[in-house]
C-alpha positions as CSV (number, residue, x, y, z in Angstrom):
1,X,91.1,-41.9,-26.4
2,X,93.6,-39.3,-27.7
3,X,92.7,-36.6,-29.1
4,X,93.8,-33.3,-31.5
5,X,91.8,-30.2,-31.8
6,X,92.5,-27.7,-34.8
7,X,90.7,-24.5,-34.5
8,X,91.1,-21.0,-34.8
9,X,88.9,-19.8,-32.4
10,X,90.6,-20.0,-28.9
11,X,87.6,-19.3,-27.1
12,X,86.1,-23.0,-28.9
13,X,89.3,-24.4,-29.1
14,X,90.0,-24.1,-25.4
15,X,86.4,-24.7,-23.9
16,X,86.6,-28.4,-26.5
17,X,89.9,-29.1,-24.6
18,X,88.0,-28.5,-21.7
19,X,84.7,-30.6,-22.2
20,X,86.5,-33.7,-23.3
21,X,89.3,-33.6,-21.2
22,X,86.5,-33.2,-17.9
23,X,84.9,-36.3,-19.8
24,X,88.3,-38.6,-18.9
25,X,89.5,-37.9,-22.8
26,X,93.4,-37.0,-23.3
27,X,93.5,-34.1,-25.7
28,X,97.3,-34.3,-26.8
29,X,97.5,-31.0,-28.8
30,X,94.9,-28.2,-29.6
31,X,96.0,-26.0,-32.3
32,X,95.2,-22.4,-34.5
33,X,95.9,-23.9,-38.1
34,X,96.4,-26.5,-40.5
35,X,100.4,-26.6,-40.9
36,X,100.0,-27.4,-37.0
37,X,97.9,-29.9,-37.0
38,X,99.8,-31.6,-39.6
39,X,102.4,-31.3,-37.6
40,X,101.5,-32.7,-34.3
41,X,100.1,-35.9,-36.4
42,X,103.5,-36.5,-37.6
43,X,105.0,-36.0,-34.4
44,X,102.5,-38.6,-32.3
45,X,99.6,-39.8,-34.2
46,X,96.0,-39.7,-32.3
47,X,93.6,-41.6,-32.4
48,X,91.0,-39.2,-34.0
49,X,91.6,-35.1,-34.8
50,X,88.9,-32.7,-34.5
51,X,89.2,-30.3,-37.5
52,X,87.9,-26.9,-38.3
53,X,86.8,-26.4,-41.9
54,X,87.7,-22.9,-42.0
55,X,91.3,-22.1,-41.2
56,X,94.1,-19.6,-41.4
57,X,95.4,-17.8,-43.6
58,X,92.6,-17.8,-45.6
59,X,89.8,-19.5,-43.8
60,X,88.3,-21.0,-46.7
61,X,89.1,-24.7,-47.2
62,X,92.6,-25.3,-45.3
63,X,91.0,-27.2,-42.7
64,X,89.4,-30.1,-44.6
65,X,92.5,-30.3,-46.9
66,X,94.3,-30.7,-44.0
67,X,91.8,-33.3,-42.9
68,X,92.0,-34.7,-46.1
69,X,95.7,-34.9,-46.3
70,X,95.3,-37.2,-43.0
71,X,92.8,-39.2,-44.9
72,X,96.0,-40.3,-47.1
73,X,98.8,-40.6,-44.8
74,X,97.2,-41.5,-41.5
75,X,94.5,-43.9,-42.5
76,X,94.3,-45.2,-38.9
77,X,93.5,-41.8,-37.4
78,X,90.2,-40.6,-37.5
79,X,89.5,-37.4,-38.8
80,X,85.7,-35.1,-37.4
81,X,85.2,-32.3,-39.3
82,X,83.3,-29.7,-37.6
83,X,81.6,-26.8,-40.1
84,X,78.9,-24.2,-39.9
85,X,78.8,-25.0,-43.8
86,X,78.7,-28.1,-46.0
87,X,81.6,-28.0,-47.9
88,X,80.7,-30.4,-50.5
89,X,82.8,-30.1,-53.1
90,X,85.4,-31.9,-50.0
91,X,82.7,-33.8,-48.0
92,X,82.6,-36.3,-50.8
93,X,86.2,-37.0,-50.7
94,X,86.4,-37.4,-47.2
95,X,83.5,-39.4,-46.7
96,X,84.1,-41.4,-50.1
97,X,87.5,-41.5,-49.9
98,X,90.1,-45.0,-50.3
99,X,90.3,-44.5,-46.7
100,X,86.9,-44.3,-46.1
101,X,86.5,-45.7,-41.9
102,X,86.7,-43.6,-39.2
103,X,85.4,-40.2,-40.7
104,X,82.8,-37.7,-39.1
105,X,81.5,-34.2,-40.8
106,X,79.0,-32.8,-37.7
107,X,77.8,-29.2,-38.4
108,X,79.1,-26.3,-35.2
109,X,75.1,-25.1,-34.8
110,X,73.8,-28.9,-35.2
111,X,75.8,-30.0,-31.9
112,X,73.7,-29.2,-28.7
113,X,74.6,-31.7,-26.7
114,X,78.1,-32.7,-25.5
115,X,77.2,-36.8,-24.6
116,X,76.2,-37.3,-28.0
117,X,79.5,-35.0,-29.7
118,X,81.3,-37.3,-27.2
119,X,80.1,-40.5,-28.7
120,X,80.5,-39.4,-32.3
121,X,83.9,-38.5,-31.8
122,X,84.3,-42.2,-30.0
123,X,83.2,-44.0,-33.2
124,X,84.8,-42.4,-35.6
125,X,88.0,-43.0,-33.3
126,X,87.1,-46.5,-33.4
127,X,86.8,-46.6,-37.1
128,X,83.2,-45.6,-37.4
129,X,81.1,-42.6,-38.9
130,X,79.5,-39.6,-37.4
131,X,77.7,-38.0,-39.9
132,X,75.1,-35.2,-39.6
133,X,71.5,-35.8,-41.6
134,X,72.1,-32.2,-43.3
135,X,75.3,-33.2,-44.2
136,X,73.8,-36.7,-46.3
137,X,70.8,-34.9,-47.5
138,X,72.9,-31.7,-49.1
139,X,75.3,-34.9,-50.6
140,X,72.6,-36.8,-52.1
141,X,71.2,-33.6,-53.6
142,X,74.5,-32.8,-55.0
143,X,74.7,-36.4,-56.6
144,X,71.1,-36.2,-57.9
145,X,71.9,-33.0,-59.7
146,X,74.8,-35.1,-61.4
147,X,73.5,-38.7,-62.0
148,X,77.0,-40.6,-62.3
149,X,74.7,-43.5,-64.1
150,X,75.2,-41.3,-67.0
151,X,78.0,-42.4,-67.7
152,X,77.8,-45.9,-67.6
153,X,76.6,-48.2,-71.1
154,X,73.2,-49.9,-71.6
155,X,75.0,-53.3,-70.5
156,X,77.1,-51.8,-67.6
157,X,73.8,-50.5,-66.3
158,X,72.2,-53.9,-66.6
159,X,75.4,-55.3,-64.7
160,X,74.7,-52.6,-62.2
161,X,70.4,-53.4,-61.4
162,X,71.6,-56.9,-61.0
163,X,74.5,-56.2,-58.5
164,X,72.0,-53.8,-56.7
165,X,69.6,-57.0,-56.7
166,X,72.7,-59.1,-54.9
167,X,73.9,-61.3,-57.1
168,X,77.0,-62.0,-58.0
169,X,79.2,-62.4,-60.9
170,X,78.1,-65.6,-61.9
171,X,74.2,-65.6,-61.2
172,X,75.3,-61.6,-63.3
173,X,76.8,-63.9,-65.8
174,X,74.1,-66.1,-66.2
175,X,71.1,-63.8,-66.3
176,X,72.5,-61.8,-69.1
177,X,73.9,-65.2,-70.8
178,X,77.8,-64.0,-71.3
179,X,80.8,-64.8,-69.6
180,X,81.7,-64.6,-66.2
181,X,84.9,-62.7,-67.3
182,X,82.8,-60.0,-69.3
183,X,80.6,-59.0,-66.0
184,X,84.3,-58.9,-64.6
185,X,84.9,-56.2,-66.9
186,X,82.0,-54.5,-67.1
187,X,82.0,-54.4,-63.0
188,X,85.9,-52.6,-63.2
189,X,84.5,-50.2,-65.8
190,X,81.6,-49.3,-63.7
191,X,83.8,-48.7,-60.7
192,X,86.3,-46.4,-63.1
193,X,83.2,-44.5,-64.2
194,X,81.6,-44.2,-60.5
195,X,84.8,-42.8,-59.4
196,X,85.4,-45.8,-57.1
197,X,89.2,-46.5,-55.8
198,X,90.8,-49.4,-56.2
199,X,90.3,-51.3,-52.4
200,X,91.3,-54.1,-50.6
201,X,88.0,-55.3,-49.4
202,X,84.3,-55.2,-51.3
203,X,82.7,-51.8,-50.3
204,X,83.2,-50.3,-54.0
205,X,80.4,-53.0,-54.9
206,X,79.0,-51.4,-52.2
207,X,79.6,-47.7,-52.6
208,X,78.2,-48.8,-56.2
209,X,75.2,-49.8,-55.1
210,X,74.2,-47.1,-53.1
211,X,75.1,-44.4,-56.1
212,X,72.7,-46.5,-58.2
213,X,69.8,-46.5,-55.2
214,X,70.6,-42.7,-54.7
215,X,70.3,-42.2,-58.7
216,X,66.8,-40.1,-59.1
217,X,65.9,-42.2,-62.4
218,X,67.6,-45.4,-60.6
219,X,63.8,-46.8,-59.9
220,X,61.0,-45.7,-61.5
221,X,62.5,-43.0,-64.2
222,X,64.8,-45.4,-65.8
223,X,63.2,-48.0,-67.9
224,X,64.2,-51.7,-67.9
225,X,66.8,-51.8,-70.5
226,X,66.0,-54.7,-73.2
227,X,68.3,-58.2,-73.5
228,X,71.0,-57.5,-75.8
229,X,70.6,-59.8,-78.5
230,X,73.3,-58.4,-80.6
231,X,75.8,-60.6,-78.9
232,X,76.6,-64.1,-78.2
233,X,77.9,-65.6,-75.1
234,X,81.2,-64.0,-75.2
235,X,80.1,-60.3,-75.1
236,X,82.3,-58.0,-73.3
């Protein structure tokens, strides 16, 4: 496993290079900033960086743009973010993001033990997730406080239960007696509103899903929304 470090402490930077490199991992570059970092990737891609939130020259958010940045233009390398904080107003692009495998957010004071940092940094290498419970909980606060369901109609919502239920478009189609070509609609307007990126595989039914089970009124606050009987078969 190759790895690059971005940190501004030396003192961390040095004693990570350290601990993975006396646990048989190569570190190829260990770095003070961003523009660095970015740097090295282009130069010889890893297979996973290990990226400060806080960087120079501000130490505010260069780090996880940076990491972000990799998200884009080096979808195969996997990208740890390590924070004392919860950045969330980044957290969700990163972890939500068209490139959403092989992505970690771990918090500094949360890591006590270097097996398990090791094996976290090993799945998200491999295209997995590492992602610390304070982390999800502070994210599904933040998407309670802004129900994206909000924005969706009476019948996209319907579509939405009855994708949360499993079904597809058809037995979709069928339940709320209209076209399989109007739930194909209404399932593209509910991934527009949700935020969801155009993909080349199924998880944005997925990632839908989930923001509807993570929605406080998804279960018992919302009530059942009534058939439409306004429209015939064709409704769209």
């Amino acid at each position: 496993m190759r790895v690059m470090i971005a940190e501004d402490s030396v003192l961390l930077r040095e004693g990570l290079t350290r601990l993975l490199e006396d646990l048989g991992t190569t570190v190829t570059a260990a770095v003070g900033d961003a523009e660095g970092l970015l740097r090295a990737v282009a130069a010889a891609p890893p297979d996973v960086c290990v990226v400060d939130v806080r960087l120079p020259p501000t130490f505010v958010d260069e780090g996880v743009r940076a990491a972000l940045v990799l998200r884009r233009q080096w979808p195969d390398v996997g990208v740890l973010v390590l924070s004392q904080y919860v950045e969330e107003r980044y957290a969700v692009d990163l972890i939500t993001g068209q490139a959403s495998r092989g992505v970690g957010y771990l918090l500094k004071d949360r890591v006590s033990d270097v097996a398990d940092f090791h094996a976290a940094l090993g799945r998200v290498a491999a295209g997995g997730t590492a992602l610390d419970p304070e982390v999800i909980t502070q994210l599904l606060v933040r998407s309670r406080r802004r129900d994206p369901l909000e924005r969706l109609t009476r019948r996209e919502g319907e579509v939405l239960r009855l994708m949360a239920e499993g079904r597809s478009n058809a037995a979709i189609a069928a339940s709320l007696v209209v076209t399989e070509r109007a739930v194909e609609k209404h399932v593209t307007s509910i991934f527009t509103k949700l935020d969801l990126p155009v993909a080349e595989d199924d998880h944005r039914r997925v990632l839908a899903v989930l923001r509807f089970l993570d929605s406080t009124d998804a279960t018992a606050d919302r009530p059942a929304a009534a058939p439409d009987t306004t429209r015939g078969p064709h409704d769209v």
